[in-house]
N, C-alpha and C positions, 0 to 999 in steps of 0.2 A: 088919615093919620095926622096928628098934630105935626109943624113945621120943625119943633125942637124937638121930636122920638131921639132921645138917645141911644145907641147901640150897646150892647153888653161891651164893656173893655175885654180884650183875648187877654186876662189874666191866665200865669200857669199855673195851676194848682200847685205844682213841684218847685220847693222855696230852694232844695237843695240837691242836685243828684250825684253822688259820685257810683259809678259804675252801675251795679243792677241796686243797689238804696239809695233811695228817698225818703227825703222828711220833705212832707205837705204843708202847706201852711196851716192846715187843720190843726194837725197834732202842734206846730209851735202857738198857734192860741189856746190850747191848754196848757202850755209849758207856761209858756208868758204869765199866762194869768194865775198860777202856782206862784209861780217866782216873784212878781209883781205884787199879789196878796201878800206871800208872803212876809217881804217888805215894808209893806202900810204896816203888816199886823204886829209887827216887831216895833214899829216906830209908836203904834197905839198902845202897849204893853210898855213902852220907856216912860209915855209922859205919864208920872202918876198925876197930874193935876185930870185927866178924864175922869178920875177912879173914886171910890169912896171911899179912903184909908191905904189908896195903890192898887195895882192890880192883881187880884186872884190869881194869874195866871205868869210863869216864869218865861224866861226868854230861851230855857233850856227847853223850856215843857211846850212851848210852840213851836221851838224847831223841829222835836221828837211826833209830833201833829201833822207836822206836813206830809210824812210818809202816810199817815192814815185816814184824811183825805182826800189824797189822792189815789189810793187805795176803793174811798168810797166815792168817789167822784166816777171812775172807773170804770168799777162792776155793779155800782147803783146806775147810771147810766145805760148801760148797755141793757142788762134787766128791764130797765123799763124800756126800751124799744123792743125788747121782744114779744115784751106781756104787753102791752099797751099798743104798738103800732102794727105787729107784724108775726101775730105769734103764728097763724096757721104757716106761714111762708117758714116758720124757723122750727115746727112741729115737722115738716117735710123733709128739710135741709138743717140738721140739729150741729152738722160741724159746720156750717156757716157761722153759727153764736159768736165763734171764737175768730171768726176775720175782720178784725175791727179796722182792719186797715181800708175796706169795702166802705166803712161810714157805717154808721148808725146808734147813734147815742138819744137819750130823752131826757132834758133838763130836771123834769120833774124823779126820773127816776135817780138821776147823779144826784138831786134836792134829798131824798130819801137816802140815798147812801152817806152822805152827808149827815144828817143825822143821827145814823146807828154810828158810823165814826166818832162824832161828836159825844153823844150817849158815852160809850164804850171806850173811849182814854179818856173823859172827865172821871166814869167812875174807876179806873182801873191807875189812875194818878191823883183821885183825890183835890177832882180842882173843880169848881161851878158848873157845870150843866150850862145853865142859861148864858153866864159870863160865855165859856168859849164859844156856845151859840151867837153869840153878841158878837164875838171879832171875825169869827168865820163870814157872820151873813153881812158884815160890814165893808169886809174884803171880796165879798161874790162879786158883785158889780164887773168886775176889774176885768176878770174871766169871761166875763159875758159878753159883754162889750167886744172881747177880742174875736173869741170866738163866732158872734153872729158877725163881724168882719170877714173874718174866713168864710163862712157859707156865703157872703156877698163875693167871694173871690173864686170861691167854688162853683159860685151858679146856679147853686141847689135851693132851696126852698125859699123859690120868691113867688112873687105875689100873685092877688086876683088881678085879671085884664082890669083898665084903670080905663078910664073917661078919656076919649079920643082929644082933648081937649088939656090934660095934662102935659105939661111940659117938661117932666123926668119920667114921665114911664118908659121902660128899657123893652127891650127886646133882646130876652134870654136864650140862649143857645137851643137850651133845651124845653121851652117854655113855647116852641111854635113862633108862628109870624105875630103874635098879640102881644099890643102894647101892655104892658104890667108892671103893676106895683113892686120899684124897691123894697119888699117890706123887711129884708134882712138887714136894711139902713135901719128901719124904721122902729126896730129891734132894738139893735145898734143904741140908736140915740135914748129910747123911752126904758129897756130892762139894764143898760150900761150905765150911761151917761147922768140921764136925768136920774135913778136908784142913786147911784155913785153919790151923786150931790144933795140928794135930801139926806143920807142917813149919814155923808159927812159932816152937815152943817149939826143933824142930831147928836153927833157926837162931840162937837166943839160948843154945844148949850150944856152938856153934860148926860145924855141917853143912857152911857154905860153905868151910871154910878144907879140908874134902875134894872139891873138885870132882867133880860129878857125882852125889856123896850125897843134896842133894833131889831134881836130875832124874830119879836113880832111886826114891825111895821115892813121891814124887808119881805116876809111873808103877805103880806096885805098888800105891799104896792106889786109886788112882783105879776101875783095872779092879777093885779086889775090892768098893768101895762099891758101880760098877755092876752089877758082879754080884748083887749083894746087891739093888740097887732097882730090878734088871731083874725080880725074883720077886712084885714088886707092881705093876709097871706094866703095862698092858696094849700088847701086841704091837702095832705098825703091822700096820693094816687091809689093805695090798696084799701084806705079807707072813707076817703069822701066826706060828706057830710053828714053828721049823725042825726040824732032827734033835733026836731023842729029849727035844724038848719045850725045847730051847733056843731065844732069841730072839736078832739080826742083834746086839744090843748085848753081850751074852756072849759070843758066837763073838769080838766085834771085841777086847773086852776079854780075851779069855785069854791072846793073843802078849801085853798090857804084866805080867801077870806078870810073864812068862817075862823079857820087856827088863828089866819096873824091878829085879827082884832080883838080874840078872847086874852092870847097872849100880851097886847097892849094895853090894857082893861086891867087884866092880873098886876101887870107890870105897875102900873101908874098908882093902883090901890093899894099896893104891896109896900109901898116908896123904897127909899136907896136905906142899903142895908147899915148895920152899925159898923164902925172901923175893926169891931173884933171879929166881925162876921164875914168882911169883905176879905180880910187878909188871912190865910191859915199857916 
């Protein structure tokens, strides 16, 4: 074993107890990352200098978005851990679906719910499709970031055993005596931090005044980071490795390729709309 094996820190999952309730740290990096998005997303809606004629979208009409995000954040989420990670365990155990205090969420499915949210108050308010697509997936980051924090605090889904020879591989509670890949850092830094900062700087060249330009490259880097931090993370236990050494988070990641670069293509060819277009 390497001379610098770090140990897992005894983090306590439990940020706050009073009596028999708890709030996890889990559930406060969804909170955070609601509240926090929600904030950029208000401050990205004031400047109209982003915009092309100002923004498409009101300050009333975001706040009224936040409940159904997080709506589809939620139950899109959960849905896809059932269908996607665990469905025989939850065709057995059907009122398990609803313990969500147990854990088990799927990026890609909260991504999906996301979506039909997005869909379904742009058209039911009369505001851009792609535009709110735009500030949502500009503010994802934010959530992400927190959240694969918390599974670093949690202890859950870290990494493959690392090279004896690494000098932060952890030894996880629940991960055995093997030295392993941080990879919910490694998350942390490549689908938070590093997203965060390419589709900010896209937005301060002007990205939004193309509709649909973040939604698609958020889409596009997203799948390539997880791809990239699926080759460190160790596979969920009920399902392993799939075809030809692929895991459930690569397979789900390769259609947003495919979306985010059609979608940046569309975006770029389409250019930035006229001011009577942009504003309604």
């Amino acid at each position: 074993m390497p001379l610098l094996l770090i140990d897992f820190p005894s983090f306590n999952p439990v940020a706050v107890a009073i009596g028999p309730f708890a709030i996890r740290w889990y559930a406060l990096g969804y909170i955070g990352g609601i509240v926090l998005g929600w904030l950029y997303a208000r401050a990205l809606i004031k400047n109209e200098r982003l915009w092309a004629g100002g923004s498409p979208i009101s300050l009333s009409q975001i706040d009224d978005f936040i409940l159904w995000v997080t709506l589809g954040i939620i139950l899109g989420g959960r849905t896809g851990y059932v269908l996607f990670y665990n469905l025989p365990f939850f065709i057995e155990h059907p009122a398990a679906i609803f313990r969500l205090w147990e854990g088990g969420m799927s990026f890609h499915g909260g991504f999906l719910g996301c979506v039909v949210a997005v869909m379904w108050f742009a058209r039911k308010n009369g505001v851009s499709i792609l535009s709110l697509g735009d500030i949502t997936c500009g503010v994802a980051p934010i959530g992400i970031f927190l959240v694969r924090l918390t599974n670093f605090i949690n202890g859950e889904l870290w990494g493959r055993p690392a090279a004896p020879s690494l000098p932060w591989a952890m030894i996880f509670p629940t991960g055995g005596d093997v030295p392993r890949h941080p990879s919910q850092l490694y998350e942390a830094g490549m689908e938070g931090i590093l997203l965060f900062i390419v589709l900010a700087v896209m937005i301060r060249l002007g990205a939004l005044k193309r509709p649909g330009l973040i939604l698609g490259s958020f889409i596009l880097i997203y799948g390539l980071t997880r791809i990239i931090g699926e080759h460190f993370r160790e596979p969920d236990a009920q399902l392993g490795f799939l075809w030809g050494g692929l895991t459930m988070g690569m397979l789900l990641s390769i259609p947003m390729l495919i979306v985010g670069g059609i979608l940046i293509v569309w975006a770029v060819r389409r250019g930035a709309p006229r001011p009577a277009e942009a504003v309604r």
